[in-house]
C-alpha positions as CSV (number, residue, x, y, z in Angstrom):
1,X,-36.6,20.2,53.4
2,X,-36.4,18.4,50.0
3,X,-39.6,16.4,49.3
4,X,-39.7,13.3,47.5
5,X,-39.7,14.1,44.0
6,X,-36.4,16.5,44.6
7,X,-35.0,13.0,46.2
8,X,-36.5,10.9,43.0
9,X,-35.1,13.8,40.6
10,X,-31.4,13.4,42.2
11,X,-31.5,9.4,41.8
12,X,-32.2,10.1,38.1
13,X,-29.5,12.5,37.7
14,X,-27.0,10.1,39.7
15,X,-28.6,7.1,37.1
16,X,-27.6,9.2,33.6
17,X,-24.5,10.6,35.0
18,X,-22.2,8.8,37.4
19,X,-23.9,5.0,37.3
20,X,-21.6,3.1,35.4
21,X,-18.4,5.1,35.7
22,X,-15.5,4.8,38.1
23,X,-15.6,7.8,40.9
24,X,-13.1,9.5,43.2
25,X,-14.3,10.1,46.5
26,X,-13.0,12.6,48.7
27,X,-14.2,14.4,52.0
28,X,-13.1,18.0,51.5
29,X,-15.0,18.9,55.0
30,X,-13.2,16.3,56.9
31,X,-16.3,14.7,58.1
32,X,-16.7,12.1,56.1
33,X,-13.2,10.9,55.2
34,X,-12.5,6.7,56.2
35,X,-16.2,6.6,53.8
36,X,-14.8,8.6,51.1
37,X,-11.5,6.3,51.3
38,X,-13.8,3.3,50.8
39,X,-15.7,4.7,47.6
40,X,-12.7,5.8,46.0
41,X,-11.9,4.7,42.9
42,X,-14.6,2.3,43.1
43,X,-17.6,2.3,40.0
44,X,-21.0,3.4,41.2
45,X,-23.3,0.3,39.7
46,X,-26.7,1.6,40.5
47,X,-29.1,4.2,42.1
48,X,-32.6,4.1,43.8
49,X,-34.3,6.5,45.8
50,X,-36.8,5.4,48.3
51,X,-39.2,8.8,49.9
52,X,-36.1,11.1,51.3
53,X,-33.7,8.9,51.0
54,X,-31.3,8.1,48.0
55,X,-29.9,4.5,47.8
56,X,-25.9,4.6,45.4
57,X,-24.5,1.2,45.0
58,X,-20.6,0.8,44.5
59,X,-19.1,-2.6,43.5
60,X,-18.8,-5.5,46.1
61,X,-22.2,-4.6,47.2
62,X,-21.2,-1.2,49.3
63,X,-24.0,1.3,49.4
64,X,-23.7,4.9,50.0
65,X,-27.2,6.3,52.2
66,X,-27.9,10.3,52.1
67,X,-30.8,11.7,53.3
68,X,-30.8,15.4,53.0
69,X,-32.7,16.2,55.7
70,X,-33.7,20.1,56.5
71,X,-30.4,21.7,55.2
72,X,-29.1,19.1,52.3
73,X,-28.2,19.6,49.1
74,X,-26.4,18.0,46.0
75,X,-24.6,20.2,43.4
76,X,-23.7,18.8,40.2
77,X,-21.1,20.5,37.7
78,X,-19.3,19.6,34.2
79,X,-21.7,17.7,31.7
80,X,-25.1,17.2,32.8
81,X,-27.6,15.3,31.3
82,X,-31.3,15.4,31.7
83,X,-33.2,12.2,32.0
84,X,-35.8,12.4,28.7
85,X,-38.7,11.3,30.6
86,X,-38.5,14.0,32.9
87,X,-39.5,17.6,31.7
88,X,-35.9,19.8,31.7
89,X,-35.7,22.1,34.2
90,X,-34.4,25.7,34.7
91,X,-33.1,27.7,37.9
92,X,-31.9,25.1,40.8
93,X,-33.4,23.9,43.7
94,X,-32.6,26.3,46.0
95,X,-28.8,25.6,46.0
96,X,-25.4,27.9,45.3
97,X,-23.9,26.8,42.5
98,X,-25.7,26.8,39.3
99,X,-23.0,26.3,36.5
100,X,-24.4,25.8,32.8
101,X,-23.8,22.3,31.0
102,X,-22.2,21.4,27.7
103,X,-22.0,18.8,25.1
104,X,-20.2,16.1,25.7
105,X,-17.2,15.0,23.8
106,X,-18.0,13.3,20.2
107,X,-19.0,9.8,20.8
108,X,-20.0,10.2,24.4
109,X,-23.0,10.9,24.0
110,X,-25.6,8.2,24.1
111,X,-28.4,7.7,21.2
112,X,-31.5,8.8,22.8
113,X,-29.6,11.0,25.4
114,X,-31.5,14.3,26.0
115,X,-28.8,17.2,25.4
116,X,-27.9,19.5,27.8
117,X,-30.9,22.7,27.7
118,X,-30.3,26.2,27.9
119,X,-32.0,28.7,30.3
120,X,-33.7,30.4,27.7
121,X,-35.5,27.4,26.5
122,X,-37.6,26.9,29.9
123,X,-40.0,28.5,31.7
124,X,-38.0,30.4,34.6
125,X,-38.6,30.0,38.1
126,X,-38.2,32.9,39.8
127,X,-37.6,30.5,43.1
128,X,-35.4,28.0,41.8
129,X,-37.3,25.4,42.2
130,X,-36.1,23.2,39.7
131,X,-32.7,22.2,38.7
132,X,-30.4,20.1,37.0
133,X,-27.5,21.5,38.4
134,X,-28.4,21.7,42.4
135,X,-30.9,20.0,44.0
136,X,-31.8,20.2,47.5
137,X,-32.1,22.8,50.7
138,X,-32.4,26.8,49.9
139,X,-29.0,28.7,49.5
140,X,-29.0,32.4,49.8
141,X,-26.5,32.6,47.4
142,X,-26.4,31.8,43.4
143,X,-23.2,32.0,41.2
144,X,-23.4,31.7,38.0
145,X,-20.7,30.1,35.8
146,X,-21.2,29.3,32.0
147,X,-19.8,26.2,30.6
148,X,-18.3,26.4,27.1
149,X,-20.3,25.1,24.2
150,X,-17.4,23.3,23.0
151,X,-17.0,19.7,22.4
152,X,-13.5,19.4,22.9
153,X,-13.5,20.8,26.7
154,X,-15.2,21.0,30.0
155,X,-15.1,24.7,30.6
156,X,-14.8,28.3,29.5
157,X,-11.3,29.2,29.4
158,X,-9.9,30.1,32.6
159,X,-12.5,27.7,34.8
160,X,-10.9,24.9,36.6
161,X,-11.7,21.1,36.4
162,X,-12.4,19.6,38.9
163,X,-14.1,22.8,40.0
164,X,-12.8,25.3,43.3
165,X,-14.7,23.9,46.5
166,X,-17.0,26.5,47.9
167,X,-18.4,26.2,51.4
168,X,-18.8,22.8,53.4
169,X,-18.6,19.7,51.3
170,X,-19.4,16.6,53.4
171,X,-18.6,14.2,50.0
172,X,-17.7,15.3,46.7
173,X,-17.7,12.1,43.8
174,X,-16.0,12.7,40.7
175,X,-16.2,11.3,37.2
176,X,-13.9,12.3,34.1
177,X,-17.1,14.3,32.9
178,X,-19.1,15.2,35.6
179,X,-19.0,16.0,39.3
180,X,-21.7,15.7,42.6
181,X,-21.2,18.1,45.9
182,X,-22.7,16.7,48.7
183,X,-23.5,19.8,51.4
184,X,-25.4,19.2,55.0
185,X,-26.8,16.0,54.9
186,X,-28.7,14.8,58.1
187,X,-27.2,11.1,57.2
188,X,-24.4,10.1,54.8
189,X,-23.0,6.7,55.6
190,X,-21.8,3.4,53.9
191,X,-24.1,0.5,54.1
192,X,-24.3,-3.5,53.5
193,X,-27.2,-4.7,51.2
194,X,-28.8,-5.9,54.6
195,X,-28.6,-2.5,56.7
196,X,-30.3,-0.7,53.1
197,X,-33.1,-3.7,53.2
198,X,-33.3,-2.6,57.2
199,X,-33.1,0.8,56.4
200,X,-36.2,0.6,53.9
201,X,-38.2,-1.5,55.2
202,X,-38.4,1.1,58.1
203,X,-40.1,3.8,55.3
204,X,-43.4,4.0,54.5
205,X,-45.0,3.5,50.9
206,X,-43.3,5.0,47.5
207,X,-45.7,5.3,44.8
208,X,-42.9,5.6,42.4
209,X,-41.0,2.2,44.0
210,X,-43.7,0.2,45.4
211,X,-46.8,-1.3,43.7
212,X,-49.7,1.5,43.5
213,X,-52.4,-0.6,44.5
214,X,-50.7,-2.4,47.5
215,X,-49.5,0.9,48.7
216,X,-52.9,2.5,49.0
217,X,-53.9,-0.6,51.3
218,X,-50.9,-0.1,53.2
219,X,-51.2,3.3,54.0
220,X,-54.8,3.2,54.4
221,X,-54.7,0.3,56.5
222,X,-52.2,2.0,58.9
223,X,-53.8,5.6,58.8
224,X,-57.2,4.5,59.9
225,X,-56.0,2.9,62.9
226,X,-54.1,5.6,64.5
227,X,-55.0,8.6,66.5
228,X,-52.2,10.8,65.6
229,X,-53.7,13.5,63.5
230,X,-53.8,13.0,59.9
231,X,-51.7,16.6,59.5
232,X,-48.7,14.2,61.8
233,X,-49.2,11.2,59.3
234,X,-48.5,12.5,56.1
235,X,-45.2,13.9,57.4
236,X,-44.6,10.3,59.3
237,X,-42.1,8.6,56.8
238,X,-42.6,5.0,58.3
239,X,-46.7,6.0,57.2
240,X,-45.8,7.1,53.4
241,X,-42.8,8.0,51.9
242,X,-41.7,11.2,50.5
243,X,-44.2,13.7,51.6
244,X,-42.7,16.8,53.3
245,X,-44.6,20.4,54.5
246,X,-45.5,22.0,51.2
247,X,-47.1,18.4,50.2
248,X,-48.7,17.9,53.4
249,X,-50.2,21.3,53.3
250,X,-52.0,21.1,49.2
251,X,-52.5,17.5,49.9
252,X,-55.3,18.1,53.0
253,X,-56.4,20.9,51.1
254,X,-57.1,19.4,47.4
255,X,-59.2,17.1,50.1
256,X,-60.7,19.4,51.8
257,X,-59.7,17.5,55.3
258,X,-59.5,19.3,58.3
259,X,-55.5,18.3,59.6
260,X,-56.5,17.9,63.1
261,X,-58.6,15.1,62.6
262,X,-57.6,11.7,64.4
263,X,-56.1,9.3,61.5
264,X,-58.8,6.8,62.5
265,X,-61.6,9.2,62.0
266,X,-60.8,10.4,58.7
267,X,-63.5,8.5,56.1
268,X,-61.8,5.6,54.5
269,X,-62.8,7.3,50.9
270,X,-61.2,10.6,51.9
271,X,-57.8,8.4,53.0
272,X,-57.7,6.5,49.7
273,X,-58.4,9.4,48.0
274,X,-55.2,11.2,49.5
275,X,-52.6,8.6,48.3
276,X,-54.4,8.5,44.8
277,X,-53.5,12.4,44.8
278,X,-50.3,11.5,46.0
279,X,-49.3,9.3,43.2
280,X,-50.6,11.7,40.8
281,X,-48.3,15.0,42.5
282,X,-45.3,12.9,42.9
283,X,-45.3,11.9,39.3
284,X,-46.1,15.7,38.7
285,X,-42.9,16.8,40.8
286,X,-40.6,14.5,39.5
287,X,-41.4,15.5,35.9
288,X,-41.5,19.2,36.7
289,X,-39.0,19.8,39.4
290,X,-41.6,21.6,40.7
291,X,-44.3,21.3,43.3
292,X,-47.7,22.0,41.4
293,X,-50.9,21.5,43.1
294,X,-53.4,23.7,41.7
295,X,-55.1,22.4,38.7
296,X,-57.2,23.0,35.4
297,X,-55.1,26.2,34.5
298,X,-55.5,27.7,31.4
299,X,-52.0,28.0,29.4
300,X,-51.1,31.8,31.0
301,X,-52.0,31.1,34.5
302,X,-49.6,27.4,34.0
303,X,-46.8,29.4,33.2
304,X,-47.2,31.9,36.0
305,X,-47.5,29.4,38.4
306,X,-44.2,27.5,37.0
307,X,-42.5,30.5,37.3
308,X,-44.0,31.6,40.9
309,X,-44.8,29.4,43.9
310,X,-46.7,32.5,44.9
311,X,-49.0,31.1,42.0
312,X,-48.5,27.4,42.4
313,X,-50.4,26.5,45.5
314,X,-53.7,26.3,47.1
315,X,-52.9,27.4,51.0
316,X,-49.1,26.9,51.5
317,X,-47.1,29.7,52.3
318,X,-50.4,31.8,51.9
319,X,-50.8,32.7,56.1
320,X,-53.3,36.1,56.0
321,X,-53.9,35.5,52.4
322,X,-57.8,35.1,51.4
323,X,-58.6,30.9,50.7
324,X,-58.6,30.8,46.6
325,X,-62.1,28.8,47.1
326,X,-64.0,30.5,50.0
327,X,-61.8,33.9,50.8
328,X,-61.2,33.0,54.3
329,X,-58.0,33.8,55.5
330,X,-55.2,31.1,55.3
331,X,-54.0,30.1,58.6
332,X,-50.8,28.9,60.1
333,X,-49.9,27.0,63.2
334,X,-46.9,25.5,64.5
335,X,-47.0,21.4,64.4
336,X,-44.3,19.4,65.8
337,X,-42.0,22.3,65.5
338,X,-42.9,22.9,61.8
339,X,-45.4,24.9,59.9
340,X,-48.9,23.7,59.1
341,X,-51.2,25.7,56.7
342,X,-54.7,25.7,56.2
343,X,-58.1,26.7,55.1
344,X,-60.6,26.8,58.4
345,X,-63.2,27.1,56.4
346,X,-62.7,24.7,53.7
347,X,-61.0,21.8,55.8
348,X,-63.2,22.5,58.8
């Protein structure tokens, strides 16, 4: 499932690309068809992403809800640009389609816009971890179709614009330059500014939407009063927001806190200390497209670990591996019907 810098990563992408500019709508899966008639032709005005969920407003104050869920994805094609405070990223997130990006036409492109970046000019990830051109839920598949360096086009010769649809698109949005595949969404629906207020105020704290400080009180407040296990809170998005399984897993770890342990009985120090680490991995995610937990590597072992997830975390995905701290084997149980990894040694 995409975690919340993924989520963070695609609002940013939406913000430099399609906010601001008029977009067709369309429903090529047939699933989402009266919504897509509503957005069409309509100008997307502004983007927000709040945990999972991503927040697109269209004029006369419609809103457009996705949450990705388990099997979610975006892809984006045509001109891409990267948002220059976030690190540029290589690969994709796990998703089908990754088509290169181009220049846009003289004059389009904005002073202080970061250009479109090569392949070559990152550090690869052999997972596809990071993307600008598909974010969201694995694919099995990757196609790879290069754009033209040209300023005067979209594509290589022979590529069509708007590109072929491949596989199940719930909602496709199109700009003149640039255009979003939406595939398996758990929730894709049209909102008023009331039923996104409702819808938020359901979610737990953001670090990168709500204020710092008052979100530590929040969540410590409503984690030490509950006896659902800590290991069940983090991945509770009415407790904090944006936190999935791989977070969940480095997070108890890089505390050392045993994910059985009632909320209410987890030291207050060790529960403020956990959103603090939050803050400081999200903003690491979102920057990165990539979710790095280990840290104080020297320069060769950061770049192995950008490349590898195999070299990126402390415990997760490691089950039978020895601890990186103590050597005990890494173990893996099954949690409210999804995996939990951990050190029984260094959390006990």
């Amino acid at each position: 499932m995409p975690e919340g810098h993924s989520v963070h990563r695609i609002a940013r992408q939406f913000d430099r690309n399609i906010v601001g500019r008029p977009v067709g709508a369309s429903s090529p899966q047939g699933r989402f068809v009266e919504g897509a008639s509503v957005l069409d032709g309509r100008t997307a005005t502004a983007v927000k992403a709040v945990g999972k969920q991503m927040f697109l407003e269209f004029d006369d104050d419609l809103w457009l809800r996705v949450h990705l869920g388990m099997y979610g994805a975006w892809d984006f094609a045509g001109q891409i640009f990267a948002d220059p405070t976030i690190a540029s990223a290589n690969g994709r997130m796990g998703q089908t389609n990754q088509r290169g990006t181009t220049l846009p036409p003289d004059g389009d492109h904005a002073e202080g816009a970061a250009d479109p970046v090569g392949v070559d000019e990152r550090i690869l990830d052999a997972a596809g971890e990071n993307s600008l051109t598909s974010i969201g839920a694995p694919r099995r598949t990757r196609v790879h179709v290069r754009m033209s360096e040209q300023t005067t086009g979209l594509a290589d010769e022979g590529e069509m614009w708007p590109p072929p649809i491949v596989g199940q698109v719930r909602l496709r949005l199109l700009t003149e330059l640039t255009c979003a595949d939406l595939r398996g969404p758990t929730a894709c629906e049209l909102q008023t500014p009331d039923e996104v207020a409702a819808t938020i105020a359901k979610l737990g704290p953001d670090p990168l939407v709500d204020d710092v400080a008052a979100g530590e009180e929040r969540f410590t407040s409503v984690v030490r009063r509950k006896p659902t296990s800590i290991g069940l809170l983090l991945m509770d998005q009415s407790v904090v927001g944006g936190i999935g399984n791989v977070y969940r897993a480095e997070l108890l770890f890089r505390a050392r806190q045993n994910p059985h342990t009632p909320g209410r009985e987890v030291p207050e120090e060790i529960v403020r200390e956990i959103w603090r680490d939050w803050v400081r991995l999200l903003a690491i995610g979102v920057e990165t497209g990539q979710m790095m937990t280990m840290d104080d590597l020297d320069p060769a072992a950061y770049r192995a670990a950008m490349a590898s997830r195999d070299d990126r975390h402390w415990v997760y995905h490691r089950a039978g591996l020895p601890c990186r701290i103590c050597g005990t084997a890494i173990v893996v149980e099954e949690v409210a019907t999804r995996k939990l990894y951990w050190c029984p040694s260094c959390q006990a």
